[in-house]
C-alpha positions in Angstrom: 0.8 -21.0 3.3 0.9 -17.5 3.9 -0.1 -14.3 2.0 0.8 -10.6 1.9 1.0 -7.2 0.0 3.4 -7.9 -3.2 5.1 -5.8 -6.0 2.8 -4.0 -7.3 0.5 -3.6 -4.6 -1.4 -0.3 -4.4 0.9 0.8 -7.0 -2.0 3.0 -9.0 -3.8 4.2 -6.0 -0.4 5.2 -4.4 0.6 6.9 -7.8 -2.7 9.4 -7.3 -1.6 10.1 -3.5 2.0 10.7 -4.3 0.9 13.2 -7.2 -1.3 15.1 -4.2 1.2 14.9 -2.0 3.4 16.8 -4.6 1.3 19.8 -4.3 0.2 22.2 -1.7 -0.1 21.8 1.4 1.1 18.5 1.7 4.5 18.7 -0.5 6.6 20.3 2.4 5.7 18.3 4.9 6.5 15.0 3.0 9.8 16.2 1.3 11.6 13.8 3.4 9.3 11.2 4.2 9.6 7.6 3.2 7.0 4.9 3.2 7.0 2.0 5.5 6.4 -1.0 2.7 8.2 -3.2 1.0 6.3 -5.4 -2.0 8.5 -7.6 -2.9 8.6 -10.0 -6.1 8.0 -13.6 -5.7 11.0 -14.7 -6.7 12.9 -11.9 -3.9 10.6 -13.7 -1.7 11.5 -17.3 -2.4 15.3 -16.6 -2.7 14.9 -15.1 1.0 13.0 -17.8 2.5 15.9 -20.5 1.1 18.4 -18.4 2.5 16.9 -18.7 5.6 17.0 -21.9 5.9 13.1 -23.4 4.0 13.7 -26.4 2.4 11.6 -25.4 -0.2 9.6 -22.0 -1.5 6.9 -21.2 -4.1 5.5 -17.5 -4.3 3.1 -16.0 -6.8 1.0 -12.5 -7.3 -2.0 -12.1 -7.5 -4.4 -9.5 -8.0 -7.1 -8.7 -5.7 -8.8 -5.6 -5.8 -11.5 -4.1 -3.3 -14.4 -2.1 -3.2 -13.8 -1.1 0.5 -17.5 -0.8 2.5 -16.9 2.4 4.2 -13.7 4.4 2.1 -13.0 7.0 4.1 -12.5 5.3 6.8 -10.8 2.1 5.0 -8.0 4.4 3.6 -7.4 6.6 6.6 -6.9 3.8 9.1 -5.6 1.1 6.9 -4.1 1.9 3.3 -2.9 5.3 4.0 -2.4 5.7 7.8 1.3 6.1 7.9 0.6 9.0 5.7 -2.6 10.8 7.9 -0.7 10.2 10.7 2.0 12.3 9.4 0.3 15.3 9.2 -1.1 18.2 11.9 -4.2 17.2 13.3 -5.5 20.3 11.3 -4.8 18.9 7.7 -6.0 15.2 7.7 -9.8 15.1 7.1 -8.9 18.1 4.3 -6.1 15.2 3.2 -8.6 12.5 3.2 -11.1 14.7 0.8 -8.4 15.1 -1.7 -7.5 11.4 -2.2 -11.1 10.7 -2.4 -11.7 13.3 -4.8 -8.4 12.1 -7.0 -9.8 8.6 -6.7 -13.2 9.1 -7.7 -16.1 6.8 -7.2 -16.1 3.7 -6.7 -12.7 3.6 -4.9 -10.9 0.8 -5.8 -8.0 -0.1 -4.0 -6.1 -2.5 -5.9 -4.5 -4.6 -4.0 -1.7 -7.6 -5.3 -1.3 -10.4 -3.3 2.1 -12.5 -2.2 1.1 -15.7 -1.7 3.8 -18.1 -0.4 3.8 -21.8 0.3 7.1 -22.7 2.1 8.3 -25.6 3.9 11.1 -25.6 6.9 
């Protein structure tokens, strides 16, 4: 049994970053940039694990949002770190007061789960 981000994983809290990132100062500097994850659907998942050779594969979402302890911190290292590693030193504690002002309080990071039970 394993588990893992899935389609539609941080999908809403995503949404609200990409619409900051459309503005100033972040838009030029992410014009061509393109994020590392891939949430796949269950049955993506399953079809791939047959392929490579699993005698058998069941996968299913489900959703597990979180109220992380510490936010700031949470989203800077973890959910969003691709993206404040991205930018000048100069612009990624202004960065991380934006999201946390478009997120508003509590943050919720709404997180899907890909859980996957496969035999060899």
């Amino acid at each position: 049994m394993a588990q893992c981000g899935g389609q539609g994983n941080i999908d809403v809290l995503r949404g609200k970053v990409n619409a900051l990132l459309a503005g100033d100062p972040y838009a030029e500097l992410f014009a061509d940039w393109r994020p590392p994850w891939n949430y796949a659907a269950p049955t993506d998942t399953e079809a791939r694990l047959l392929a490579a050779g699993f005698a058998s594969a069941h996968c299913w979402l489900a959703p597990a949002p979180q109220q992380p302890e510490h936010p700031r911190e949470f989203l800077s290292t973890i959910v969003l770190g691709p993206h404040v590693q991205h930018l000048p030193e100069h612009l990624r504690e202004p960065f991380m007061d934006d999201v946390l002002a478009v997120l508003g309080e509590p943050v919720v990071v709404d997180y899907v789960r890909l859980n996957i039970d496969a035999t060899a």
